[in-house]
C-alpha positions as CSV (number, residue, x, y, z in Angstrom):
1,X,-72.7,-46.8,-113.7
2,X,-69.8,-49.1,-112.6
3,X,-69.9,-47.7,-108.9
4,X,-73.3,-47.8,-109.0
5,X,-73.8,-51.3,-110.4
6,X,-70.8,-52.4,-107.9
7,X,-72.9,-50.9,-105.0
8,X,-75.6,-53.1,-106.3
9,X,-73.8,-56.7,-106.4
10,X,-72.0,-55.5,-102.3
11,X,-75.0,-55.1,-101.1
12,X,-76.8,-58.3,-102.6
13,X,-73.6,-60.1,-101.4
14,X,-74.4,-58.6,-98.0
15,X,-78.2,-59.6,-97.5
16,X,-77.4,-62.5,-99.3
17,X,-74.4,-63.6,-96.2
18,X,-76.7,-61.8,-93.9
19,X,-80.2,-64.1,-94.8
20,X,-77.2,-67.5,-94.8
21,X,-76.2,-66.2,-91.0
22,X,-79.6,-66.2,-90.1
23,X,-80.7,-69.7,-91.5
24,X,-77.6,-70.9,-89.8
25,X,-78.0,-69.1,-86.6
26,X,-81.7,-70.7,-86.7
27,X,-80.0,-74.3,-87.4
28,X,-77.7,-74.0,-84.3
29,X,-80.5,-72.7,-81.8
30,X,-82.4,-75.9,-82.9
31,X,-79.4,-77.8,-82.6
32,X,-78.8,-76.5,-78.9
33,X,-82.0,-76.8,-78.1
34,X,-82.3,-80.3,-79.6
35,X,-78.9,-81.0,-77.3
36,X,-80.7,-79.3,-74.0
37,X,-83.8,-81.6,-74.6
38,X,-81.5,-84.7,-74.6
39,X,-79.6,-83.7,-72.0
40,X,-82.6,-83.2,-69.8
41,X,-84.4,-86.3,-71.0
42,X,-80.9,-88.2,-69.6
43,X,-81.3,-86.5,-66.8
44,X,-84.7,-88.0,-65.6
45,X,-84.0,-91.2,-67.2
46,X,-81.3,-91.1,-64.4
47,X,-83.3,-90.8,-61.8
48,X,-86.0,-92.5,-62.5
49,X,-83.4,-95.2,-62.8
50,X,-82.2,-94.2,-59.3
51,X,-85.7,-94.5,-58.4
52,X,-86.3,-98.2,-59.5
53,X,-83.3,-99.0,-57.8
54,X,-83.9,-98.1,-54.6
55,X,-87.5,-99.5,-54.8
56,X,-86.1,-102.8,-55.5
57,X,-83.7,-102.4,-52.9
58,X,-85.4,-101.1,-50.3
59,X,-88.5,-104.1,-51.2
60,X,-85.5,-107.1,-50.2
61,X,-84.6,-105.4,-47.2
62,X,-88.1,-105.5,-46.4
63,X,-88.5,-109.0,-47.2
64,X,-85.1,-109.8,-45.5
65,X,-86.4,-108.3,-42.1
66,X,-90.2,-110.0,-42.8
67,X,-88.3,-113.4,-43.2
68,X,-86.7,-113.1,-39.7
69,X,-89.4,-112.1,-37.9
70,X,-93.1,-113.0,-39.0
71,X,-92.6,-115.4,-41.6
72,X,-89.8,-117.2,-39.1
73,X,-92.1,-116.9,-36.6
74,X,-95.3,-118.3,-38.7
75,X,-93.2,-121.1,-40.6
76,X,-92.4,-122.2,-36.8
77,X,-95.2,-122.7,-35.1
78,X,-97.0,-125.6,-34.8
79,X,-100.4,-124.3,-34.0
80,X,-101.8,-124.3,-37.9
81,X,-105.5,-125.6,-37.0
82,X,-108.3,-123.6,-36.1
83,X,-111.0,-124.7,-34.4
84,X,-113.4,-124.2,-31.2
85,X,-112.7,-124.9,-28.0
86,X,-114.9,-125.0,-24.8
87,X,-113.8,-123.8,-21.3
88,X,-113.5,-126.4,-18.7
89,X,-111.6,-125.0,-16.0
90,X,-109.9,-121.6,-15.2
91,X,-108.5,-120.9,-11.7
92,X,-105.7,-118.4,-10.4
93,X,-103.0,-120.5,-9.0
94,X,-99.9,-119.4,-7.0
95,X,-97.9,-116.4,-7.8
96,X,-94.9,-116.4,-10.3
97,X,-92.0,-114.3,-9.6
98,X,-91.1,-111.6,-12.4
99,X,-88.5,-108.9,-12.8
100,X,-88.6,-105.3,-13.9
101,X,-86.1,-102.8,-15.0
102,X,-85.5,-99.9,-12.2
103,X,-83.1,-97.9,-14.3
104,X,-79.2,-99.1,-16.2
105,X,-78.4,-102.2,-14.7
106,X,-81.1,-102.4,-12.1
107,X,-83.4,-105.4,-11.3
108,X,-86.3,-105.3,-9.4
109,X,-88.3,-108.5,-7.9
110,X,-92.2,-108.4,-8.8
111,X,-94.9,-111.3,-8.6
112,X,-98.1,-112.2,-10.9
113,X,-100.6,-114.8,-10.3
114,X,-100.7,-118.0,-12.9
115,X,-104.2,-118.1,-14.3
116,X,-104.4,-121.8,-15.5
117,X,-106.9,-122.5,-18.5
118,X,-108.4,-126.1,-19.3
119,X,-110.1,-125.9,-22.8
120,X,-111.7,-129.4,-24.8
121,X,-110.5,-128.9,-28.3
122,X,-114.1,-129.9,-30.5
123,X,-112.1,-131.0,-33.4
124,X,-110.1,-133.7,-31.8
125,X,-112.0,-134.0,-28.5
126,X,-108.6,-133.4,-26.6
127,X,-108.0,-131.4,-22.9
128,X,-105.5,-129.1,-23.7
129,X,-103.8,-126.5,-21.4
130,X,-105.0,-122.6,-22.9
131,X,-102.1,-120.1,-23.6
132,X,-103.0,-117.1,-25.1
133,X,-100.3,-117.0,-27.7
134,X,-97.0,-118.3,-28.9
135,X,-95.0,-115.8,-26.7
136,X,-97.4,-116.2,-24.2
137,X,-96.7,-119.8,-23.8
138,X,-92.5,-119.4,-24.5
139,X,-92.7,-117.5,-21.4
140,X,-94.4,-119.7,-19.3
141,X,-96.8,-122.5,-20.8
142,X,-98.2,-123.4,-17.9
143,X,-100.0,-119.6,-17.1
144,X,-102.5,-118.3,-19.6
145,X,-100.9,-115.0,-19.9
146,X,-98.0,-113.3,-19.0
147,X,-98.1,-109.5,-17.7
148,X,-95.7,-107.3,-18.7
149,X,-93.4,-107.4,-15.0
150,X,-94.5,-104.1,-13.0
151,X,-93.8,-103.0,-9.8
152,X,-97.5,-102.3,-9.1
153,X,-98.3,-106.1,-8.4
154,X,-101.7,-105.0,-7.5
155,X,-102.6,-103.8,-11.2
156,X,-101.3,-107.1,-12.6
157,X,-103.6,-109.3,-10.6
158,X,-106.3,-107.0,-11.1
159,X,-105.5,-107.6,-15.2
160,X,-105.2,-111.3,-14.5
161,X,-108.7,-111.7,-12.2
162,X,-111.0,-109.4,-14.9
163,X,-109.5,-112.3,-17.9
164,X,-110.5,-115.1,-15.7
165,X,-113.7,-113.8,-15.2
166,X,-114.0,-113.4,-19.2
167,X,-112.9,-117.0,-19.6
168,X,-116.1,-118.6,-18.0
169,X,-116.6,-122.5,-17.6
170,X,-118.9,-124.1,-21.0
171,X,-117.4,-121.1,-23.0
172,X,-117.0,-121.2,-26.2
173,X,-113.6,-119.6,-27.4
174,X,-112.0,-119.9,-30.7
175,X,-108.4,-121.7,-30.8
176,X,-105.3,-123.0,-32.5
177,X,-104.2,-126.7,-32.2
178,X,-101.4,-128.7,-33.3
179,X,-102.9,-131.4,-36.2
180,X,-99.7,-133.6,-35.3
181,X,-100.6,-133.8,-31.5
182,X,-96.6,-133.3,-30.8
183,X,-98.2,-130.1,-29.1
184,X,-100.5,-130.5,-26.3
185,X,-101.2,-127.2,-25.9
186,X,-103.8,-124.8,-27.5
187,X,-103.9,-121.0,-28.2
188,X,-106.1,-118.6,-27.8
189,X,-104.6,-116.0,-31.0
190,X,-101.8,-116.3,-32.9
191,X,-99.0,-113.6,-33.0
192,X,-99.0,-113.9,-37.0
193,X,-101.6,-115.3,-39.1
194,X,-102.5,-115.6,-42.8
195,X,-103.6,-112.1,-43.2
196,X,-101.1,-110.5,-40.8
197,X,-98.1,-112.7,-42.9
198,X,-100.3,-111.5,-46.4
199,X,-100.3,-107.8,-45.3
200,X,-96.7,-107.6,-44.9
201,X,-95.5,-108.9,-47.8
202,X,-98.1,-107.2,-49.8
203,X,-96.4,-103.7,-49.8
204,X,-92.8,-105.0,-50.2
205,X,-94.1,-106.6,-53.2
206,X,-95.6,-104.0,-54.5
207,X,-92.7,-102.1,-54.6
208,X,-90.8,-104.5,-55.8
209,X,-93.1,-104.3,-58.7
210,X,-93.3,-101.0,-59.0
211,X,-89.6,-100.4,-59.0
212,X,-89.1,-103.3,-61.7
213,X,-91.7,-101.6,-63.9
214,X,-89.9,-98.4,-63.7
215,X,-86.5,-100.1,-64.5
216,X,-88.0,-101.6,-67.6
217,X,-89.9,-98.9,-69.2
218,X,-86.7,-96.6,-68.5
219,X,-84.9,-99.3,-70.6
220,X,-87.3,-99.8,-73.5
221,X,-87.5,-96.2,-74.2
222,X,-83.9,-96.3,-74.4
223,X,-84.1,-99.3,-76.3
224,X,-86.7,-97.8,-78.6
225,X,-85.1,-93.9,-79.2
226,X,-82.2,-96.1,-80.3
227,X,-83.8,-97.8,-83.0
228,X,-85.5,-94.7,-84.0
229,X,-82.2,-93.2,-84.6
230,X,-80.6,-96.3,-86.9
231,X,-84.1,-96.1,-89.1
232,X,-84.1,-92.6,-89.8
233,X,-79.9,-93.0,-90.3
234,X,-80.8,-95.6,-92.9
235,X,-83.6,-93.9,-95.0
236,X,-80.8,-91.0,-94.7
């Protein structure tokens, strides 16, 4: 009976450590698994981090490169008024010498014809010389355009001859004038206007947003998981 009864109590000690190992063993896979969830939560709170980041980054460089070229470009020039402007005159004048770019360090002579545009401004009643855009008129303000230089000089007075024949005496073209009258000149287009200027800093914007938002949400779920942990550590 001893042996027997001895038998008894082993082997109740036995499923008794055995059913403890396996409530423990199921405690520790939930812990690990609990670990591998945080871990991989980190992980993409990490890169989407990262991610923000370079958004916000990337967005200023953008607006760093906008600011030197179309907004410098827009904030200088002068011509701000629209208005309409009637043809009075256009006539091809004398040929303007041009060079073109043969190869690494070679220059090449060409020639264009000046086309010379007369335009009354309506607004302000003024005769203004037409160029047909800022770099047109850096170039040379007193031609209307300025071909790209070509060795073909044929092809560039063809271009210039079919816009003078577009350009018609008691035309009506649309135009840009200088309110201040420190300009007398007029343009046809602008290089950058309000919707070319809103365009581009539209999308750097929006990824400056974008990236912000990430940033913060990232953040306040950190924030947030963190308080979760001190209230459940005090009702503990």
């Amino acid at each position: 009976m001893f042996f027997v009864t001895g038998a008894k109590s082993a082997g109740g000690a036995s499923s008794g450590g055995g059913a403890t190992r396996s409530i423990y063993q199921k405690f520790r896979d939930v812990d690990l698994l609990d670990k591998k969830t945080v871990t991989a939560l980190k992980a993409g709170e990490d890169r989407a981090i990262l991610l923000g980041l370079a958004m916000v980054i990337a967005s200023i460089m953008m607006y760093f490169v906008l600011g030197i070229t179309i907004l410098r470009s827009y904030a200088d020039s002068v011509w701000t008024e629209e208005s309409v402007c009637i043809v009075v005159n256009s006539t091809i004048t004398a040929d303007v010498n041009c060079s073109y770019s043969c190869g690494s360090d070679c220059w090449r002579g060409s020639k264009y014809p000046c086309l010379q545009v007369y335009v009354s401004v309506n607004t302000t009643g003024r005769l203004s010389r037409l160029s047909h855009n800022e770099e047109s008129w850096d170039s040379n303000f007193e031609c209307f355009y300025v071909p790209k230089c070509q060795k073909d000089t044929a092809a560039m007075h063809h271009m210039i001859v079919n816009i003078s024949e577009r350009l018609k005496p008691h035309q009506q073209v649309p135009c840009y004038y200088d309110p201040s009258d420190q300009q007398e000149s007029a343009l046809l287009t602008r290089l950058y206007g309000h919707s070319a200027v809103f365009y581009s800093l539209f999308w750097p914007s929006c990824m400056l947003t974008g990236g912000t938002a990430i940033i913060f949400m990232v953040k306040l779920t950190q924030y947030l998981s963190i308080m979760c942990e001190q209230v459940v550590k005090i009702k503990r």
